[in-house]
C-alpha positions as CSV (number, residue, x, y, z in Angstrom):
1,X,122.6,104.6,121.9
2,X,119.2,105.9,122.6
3,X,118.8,106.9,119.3
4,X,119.5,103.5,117.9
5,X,117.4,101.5,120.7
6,X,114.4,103.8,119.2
7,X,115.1,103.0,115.7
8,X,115.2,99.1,116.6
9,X,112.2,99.4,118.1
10,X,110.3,101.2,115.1
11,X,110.0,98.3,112.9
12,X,108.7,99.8,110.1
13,X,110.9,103.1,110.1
14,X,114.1,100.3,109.9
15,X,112.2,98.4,107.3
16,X,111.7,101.5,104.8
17,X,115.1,102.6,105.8
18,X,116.9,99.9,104.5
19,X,114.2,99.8,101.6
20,X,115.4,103.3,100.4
21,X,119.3,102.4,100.7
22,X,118.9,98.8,99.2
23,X,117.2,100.9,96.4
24,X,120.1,103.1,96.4
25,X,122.6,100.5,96.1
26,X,120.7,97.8,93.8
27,X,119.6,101.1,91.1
28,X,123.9,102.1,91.0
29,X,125.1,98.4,90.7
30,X,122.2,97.9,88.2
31,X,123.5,101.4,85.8
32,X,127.1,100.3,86.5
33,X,126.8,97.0,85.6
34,X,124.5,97.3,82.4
35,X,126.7,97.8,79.3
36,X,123.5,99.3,77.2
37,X,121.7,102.2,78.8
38,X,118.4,100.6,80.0
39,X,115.0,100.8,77.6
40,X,112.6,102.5,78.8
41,X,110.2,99.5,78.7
42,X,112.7,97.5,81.2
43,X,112.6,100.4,83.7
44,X,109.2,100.2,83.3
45,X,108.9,96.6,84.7
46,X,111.4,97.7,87.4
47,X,109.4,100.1,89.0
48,X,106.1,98.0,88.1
49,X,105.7,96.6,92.2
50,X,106.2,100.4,93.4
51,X,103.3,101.7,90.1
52,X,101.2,99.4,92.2
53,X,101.6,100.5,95.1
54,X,101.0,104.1,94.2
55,X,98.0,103.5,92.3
56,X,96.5,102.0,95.4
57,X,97.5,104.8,97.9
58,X,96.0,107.1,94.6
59,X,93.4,105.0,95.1
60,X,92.4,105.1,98.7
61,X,93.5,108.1,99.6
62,X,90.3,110.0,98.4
63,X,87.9,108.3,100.4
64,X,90.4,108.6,103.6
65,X,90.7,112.1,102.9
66,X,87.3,112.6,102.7
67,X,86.1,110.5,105.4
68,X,88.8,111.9,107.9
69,X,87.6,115.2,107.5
70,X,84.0,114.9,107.6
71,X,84.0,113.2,110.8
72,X,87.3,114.9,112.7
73,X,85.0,118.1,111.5
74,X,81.8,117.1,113.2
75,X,83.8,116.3,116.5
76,X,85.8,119.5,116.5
77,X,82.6,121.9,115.5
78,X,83.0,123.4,119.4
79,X,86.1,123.4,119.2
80,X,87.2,126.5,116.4
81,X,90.5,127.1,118.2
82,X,92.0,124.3,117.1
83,X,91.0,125.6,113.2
84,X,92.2,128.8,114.0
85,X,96.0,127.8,115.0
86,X,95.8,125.3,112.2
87,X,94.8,128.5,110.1
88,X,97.8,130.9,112.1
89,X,99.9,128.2,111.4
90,X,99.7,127.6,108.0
91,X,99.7,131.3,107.4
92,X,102.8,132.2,109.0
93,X,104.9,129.0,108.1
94,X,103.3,130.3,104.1
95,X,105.1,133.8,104.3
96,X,108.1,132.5,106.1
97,X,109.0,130.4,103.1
98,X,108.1,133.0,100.8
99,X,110.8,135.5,102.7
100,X,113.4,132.5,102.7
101,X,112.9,131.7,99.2
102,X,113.1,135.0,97.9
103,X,116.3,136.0,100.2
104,X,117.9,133.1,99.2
105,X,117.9,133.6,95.1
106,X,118.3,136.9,95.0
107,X,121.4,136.8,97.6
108,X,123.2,133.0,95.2
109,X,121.6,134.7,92.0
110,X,121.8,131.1,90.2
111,X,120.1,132.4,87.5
112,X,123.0,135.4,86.8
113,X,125.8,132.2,87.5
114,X,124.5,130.2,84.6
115,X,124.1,133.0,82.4
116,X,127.2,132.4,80.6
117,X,126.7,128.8,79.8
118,X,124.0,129.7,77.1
119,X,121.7,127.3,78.5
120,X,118.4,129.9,77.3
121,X,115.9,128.7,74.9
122,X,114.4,132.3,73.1
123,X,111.0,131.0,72.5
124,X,108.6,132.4,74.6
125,X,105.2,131.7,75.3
126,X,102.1,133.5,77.7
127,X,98.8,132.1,77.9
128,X,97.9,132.9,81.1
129,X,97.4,136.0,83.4
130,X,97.9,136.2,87.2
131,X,94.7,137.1,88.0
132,X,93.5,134.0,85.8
133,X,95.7,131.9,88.8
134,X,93.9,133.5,91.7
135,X,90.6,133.4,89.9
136,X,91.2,130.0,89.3
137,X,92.1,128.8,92.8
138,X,88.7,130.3,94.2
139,X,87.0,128.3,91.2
140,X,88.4,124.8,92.3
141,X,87.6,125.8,96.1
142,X,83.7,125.7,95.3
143,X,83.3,123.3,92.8
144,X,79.7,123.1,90.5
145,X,79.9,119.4,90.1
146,X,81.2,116.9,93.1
147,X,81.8,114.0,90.8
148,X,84.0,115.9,87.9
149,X,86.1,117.4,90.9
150,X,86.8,113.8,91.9
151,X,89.0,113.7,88.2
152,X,89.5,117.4,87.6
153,X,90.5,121.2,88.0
154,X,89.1,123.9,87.0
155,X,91.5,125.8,84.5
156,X,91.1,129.1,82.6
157,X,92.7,129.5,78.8
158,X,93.1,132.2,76.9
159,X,92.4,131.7,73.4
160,X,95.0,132.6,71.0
161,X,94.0,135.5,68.4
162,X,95.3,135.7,64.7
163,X,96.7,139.0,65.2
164,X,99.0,138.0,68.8
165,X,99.6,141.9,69.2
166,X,96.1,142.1,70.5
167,X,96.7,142.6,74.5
168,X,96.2,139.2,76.7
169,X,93.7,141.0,78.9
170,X,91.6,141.2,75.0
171,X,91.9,137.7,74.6
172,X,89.1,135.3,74.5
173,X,88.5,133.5,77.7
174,X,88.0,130.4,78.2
175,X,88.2,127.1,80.2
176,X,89.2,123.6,80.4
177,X,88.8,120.5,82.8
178,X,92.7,119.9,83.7
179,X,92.8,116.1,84.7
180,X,93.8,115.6,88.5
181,X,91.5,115.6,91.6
182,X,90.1,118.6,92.4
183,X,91.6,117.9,96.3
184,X,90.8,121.8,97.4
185,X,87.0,121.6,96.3
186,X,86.9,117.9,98.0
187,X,88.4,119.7,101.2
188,X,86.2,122.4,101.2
189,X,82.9,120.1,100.9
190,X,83.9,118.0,103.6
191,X,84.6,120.6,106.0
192,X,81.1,122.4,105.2
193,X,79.6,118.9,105.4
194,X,81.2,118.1,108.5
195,X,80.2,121.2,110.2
196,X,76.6,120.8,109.0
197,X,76.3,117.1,110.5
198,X,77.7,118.4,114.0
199,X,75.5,121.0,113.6
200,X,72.1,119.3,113.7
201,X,73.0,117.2,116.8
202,X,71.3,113.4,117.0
203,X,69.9,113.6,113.5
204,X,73.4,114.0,112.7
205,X,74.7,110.6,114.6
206,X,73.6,108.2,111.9
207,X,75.9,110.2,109.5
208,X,78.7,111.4,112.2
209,X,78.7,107.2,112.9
210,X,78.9,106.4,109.1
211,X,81.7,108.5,107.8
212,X,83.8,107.5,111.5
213,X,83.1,103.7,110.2
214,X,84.2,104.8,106.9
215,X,87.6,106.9,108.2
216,X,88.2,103.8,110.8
217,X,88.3,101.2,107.8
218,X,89.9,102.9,105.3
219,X,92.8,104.0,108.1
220,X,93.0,100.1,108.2
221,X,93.2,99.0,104.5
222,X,96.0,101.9,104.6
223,X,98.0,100.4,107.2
224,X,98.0,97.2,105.6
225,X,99.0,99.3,102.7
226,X,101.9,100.6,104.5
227,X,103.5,97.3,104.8
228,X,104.5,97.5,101.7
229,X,106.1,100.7,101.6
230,X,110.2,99.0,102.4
231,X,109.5,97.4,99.0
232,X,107.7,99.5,96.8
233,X,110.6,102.1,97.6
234,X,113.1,99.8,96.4
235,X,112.0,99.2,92.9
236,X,110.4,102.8,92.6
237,X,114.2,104.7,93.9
238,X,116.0,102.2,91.8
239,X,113.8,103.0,89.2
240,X,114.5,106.9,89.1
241,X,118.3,105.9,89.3
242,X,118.4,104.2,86.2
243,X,116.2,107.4,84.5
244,X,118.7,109.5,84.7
245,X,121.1,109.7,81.7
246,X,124.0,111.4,82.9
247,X,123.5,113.0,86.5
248,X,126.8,114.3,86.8
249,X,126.3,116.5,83.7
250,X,122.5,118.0,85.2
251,X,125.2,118.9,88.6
252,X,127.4,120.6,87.0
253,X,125.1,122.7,84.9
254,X,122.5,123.1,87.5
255,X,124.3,122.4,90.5
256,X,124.1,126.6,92.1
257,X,120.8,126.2,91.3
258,X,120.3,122.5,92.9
259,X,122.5,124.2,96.0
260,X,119.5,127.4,96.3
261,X,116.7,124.6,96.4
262,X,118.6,122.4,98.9
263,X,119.6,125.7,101.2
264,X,116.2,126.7,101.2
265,X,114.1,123.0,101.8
266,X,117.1,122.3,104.5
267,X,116.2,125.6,106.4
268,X,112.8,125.5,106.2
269,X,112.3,122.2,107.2
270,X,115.0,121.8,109.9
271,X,115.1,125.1,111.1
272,X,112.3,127.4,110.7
273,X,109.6,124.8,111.6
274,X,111.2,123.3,114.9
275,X,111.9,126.9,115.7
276,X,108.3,128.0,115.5
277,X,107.3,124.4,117.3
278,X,109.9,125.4,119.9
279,X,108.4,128.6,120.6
280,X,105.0,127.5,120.8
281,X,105.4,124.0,123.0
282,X,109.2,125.1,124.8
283,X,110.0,121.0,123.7
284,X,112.6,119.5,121.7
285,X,110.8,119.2,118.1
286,X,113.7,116.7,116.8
287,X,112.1,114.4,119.1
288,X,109.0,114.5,117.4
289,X,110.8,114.8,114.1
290,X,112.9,111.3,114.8
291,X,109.3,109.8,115.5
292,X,108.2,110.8,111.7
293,X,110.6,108.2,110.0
294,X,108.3,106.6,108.4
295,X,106.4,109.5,106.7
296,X,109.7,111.0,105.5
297,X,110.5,107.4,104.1
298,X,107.6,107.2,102.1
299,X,107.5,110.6,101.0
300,X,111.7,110.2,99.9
301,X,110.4,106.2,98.2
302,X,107.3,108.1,96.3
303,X,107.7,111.9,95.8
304,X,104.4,112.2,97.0
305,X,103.2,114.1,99.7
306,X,99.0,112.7,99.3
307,X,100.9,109.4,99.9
308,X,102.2,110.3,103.4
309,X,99.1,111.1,104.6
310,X,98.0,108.2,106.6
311,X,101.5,107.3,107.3
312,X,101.9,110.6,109.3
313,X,97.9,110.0,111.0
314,X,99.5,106.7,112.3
315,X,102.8,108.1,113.4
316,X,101.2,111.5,115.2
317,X,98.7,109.2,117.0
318,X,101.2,106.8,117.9
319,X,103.3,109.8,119.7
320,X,99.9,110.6,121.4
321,X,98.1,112.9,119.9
322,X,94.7,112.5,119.7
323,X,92.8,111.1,116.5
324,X,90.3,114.0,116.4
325,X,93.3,116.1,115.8
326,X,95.3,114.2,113.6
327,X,92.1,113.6,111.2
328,X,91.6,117.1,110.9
329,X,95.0,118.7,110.4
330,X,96.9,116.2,108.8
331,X,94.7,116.1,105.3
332,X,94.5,119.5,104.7
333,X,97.8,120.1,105.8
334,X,99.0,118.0,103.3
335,X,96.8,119.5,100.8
336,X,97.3,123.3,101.7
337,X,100.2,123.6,103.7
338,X,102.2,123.0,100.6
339,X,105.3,125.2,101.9
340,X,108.3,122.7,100.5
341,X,106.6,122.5,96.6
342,X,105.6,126.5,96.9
343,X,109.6,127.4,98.1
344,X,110.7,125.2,95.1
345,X,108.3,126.9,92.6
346,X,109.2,130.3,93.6
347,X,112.9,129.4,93.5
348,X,112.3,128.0,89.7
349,X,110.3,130.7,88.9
350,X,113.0,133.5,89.5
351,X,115.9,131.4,88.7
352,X,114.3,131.1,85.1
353,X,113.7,135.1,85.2
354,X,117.5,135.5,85.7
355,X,118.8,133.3,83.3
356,X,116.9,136.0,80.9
357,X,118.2,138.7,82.4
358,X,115.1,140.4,83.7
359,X,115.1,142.7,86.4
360,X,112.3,142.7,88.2
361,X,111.7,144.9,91.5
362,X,111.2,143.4,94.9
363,X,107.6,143.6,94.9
364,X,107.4,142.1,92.0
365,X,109.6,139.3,93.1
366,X,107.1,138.8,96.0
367,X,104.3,138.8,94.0
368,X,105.7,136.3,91.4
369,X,106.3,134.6,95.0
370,X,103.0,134.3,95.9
371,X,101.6,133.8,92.8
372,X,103.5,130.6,92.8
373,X,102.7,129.4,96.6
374,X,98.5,130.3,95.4
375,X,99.0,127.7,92.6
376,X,100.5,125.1,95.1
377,X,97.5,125.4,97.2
378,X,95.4,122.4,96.6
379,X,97.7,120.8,93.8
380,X,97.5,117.1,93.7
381,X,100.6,115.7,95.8
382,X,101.5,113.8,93.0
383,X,105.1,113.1,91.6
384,X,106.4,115.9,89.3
385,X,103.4,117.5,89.8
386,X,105.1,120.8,90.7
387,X,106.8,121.8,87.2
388,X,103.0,122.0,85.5
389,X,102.2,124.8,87.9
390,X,105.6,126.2,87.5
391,X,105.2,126.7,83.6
392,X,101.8,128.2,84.7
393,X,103.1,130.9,87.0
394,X,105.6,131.9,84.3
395,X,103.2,132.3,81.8
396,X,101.1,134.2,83.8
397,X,103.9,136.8,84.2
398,X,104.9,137.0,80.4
399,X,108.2,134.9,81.2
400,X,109.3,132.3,78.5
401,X,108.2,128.5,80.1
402,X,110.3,126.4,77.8
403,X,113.3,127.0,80.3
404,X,111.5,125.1,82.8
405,X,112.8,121.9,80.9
406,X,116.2,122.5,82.5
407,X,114.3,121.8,86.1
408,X,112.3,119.1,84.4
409,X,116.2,117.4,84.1
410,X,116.5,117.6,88.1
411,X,112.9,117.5,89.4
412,X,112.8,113.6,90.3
413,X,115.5,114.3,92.7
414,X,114.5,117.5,94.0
């Protein structure tokens, strides 16, 4: 009864809710009903009032992101404890899902179970290195140009020789701007920029006061955002339904596989993290977790993790936790702390190794594993967004991408 008296009284948690199920429920009577399988043009103006609303969280979130940082940075330069545990955290929570994901495949094996099915494309492809990755990810962190990393990333290519038996580590380097915000560069500015305004003291107010002003109003414009999350979910979820040709087909081909990324998202988010908050606070963390319906909502509704952001800002400071906090941990922790795209990666990643029938040593397991959790850090919480680095990673290691089609199939409703 408690539980439901809460949920009455969190309007917008109930709105979304029912958003997401009506979405449910009006996508399934929508592919039942339809005789012809829908056009892609008509599911296009289906999910038109949810492309709106994501291109104006895409939109805002930039300047939010920005702002929140620069100004939670300048209150918090006495306080480096607080960066610290944020850094602890995100570190240990990081190597806990790399343990978990790599127990976890090598103990189902899904790759080994769909073997037999003869699901394996033989091309193979390898245009990256691993080094390239890591290289790469120091590259976006400190960006030469402030307004290209506001539309790209920084990505190394190797140039393909005439005679391919050349070895990669002889081919021709060279670069490209890969569209998407730069988010890791943008992070990184703002948190030197923020510590340099707190560092000068009052000829720092007139900026400190500007980008507060800045974080205050666009934290406004998003809530009035936020309003329309109950129905942009329910065109964008009834959307995805009606993509999907035959899902029962995708389960029973990828289902042992679809099982592995469950059991692993399922443990790491509703056991390993409320154990480690458990540990550190000695408090109930499903309390906290109930409180949070409206960022799991929205990230369920848009498969985007940038657009929880200020959702979660307003749902931490309406538990009680202090603004200066929330500002500063909740943007890069959504940027950086990408542990439920980096399990999923590394899950793909090996799954697609055994369905070749490579055998690869533990360490090289782990440092496939972290290869893939590097290339998450800073990605654009976008939707989809995680295959691209996943057919990087593979590359990188000399395995055959084109597999990573059969994950494509499933990837909206991972």
């Amino acid at each position: 009864m408690n539980v439901l008296r809460n949920l009455l009284k969190q309007k917008l948690i109930l709105r979304t809710v029912i958003g997401v199920f009506a979405g449910i429920v009006l996508g399934s009577i929508l592919k039942i009903c339809t005789l012809q399988p829908w056009s892609e043009r008509n599911i296009m103006y289906l999910k038109f009032p949810g492309e709106l609303f994501m291109r104006l969280v895409n939109c805002l979130i930039l300047p939010l992101i920005i702002s929140s940082i620069v100004s939670a940075t300048c209150n918090l330069r006495k306080s480096g404890q607080i960066g610290l545990m944020a850094l602890y955290y995100y570190t240990t929570t990081t190597i806990l899902g790399i343990i978990l994901s790599v127990i976890l495949v090598e103990t189902i094996k899904p790759g080994e179970v769909l073997q037999t099915e003869n699901i394996i494309s033989q091309n193979s492809t390898r245009y990256f290195m691993t080094v390239d990755t890591i290289l790469d990810l120091f590259r976006n962190l400190i960006p030469d140009n402030m307004v290209n990393t506001c539309l790209n990333q920084y990505q190394t290519v190797l140039e393909i020789p005439e005679n391919k038996s050349v070895a990669l580590a002889e081919w021709r380097i060279d670069h490209k701007n890969a569209p998407g915000t730069n988010i890791l560069g943008l992070v990184f500015f703002s948190l030197l920029l923020g510590l340099a305004i707190g560092n000068i003291d009052e000829k720092g107010e007139p900026l400190k006061n500007f980008f507060h002003s800045l974080s205050e109003t666009m934290m406004k414009i998003m809530n009035w955002t936020i309003m329309t999350v109950p129905i942009s979910v329910l065109f964008l979820i009834s959307a995805k339904i009606l993509e999907v040709e035959d899902f029962g087909s995708i389960i029973k081909r990828l289902g042992v596989y679809m099982f592995t990324v469950f059991s692993g998202l399922f443990i790491q988010g509703f056991v390993v993290l409320p154990l480690l908050y458990f540990i550190c606070t000695r408090q109930s963390p499903y309390k906290v977790i109930f409180k949070l319906g409206p960022a799991f909502a929205t990230a369920f509704g848009t498969s985007s993790s940038t657009a929880t952001v200020p959702v979660t800002m307003a749902c931490l400071e309406h538990i009680g936790i202090s603004t200066k906090i929330t500002k500063f941990i909740v943007p890069i922790g959504a940027t950086i702390n990408m542990d439920g795209i980096a399990l999923y990666e590394t899950i793909g990643a090996i799954f697609i190794i055994q369905l070749h029938g490579l055998q690869y040593s533990l360490f090289r397991l782990i440092i496939i594993s972290i290869t893939c959790t590097l290339s998450c850090i800073g990605a654009a919480g976008l939707p989809s967004g995680g295959y691209v680095m996943l057919i990087m990673v593979l590359n990188s290691v000399g395995v055959p991408a084109e597999d990573v089609s059969l994950i494509i199939a499933i990837d909206w409703f991972v």
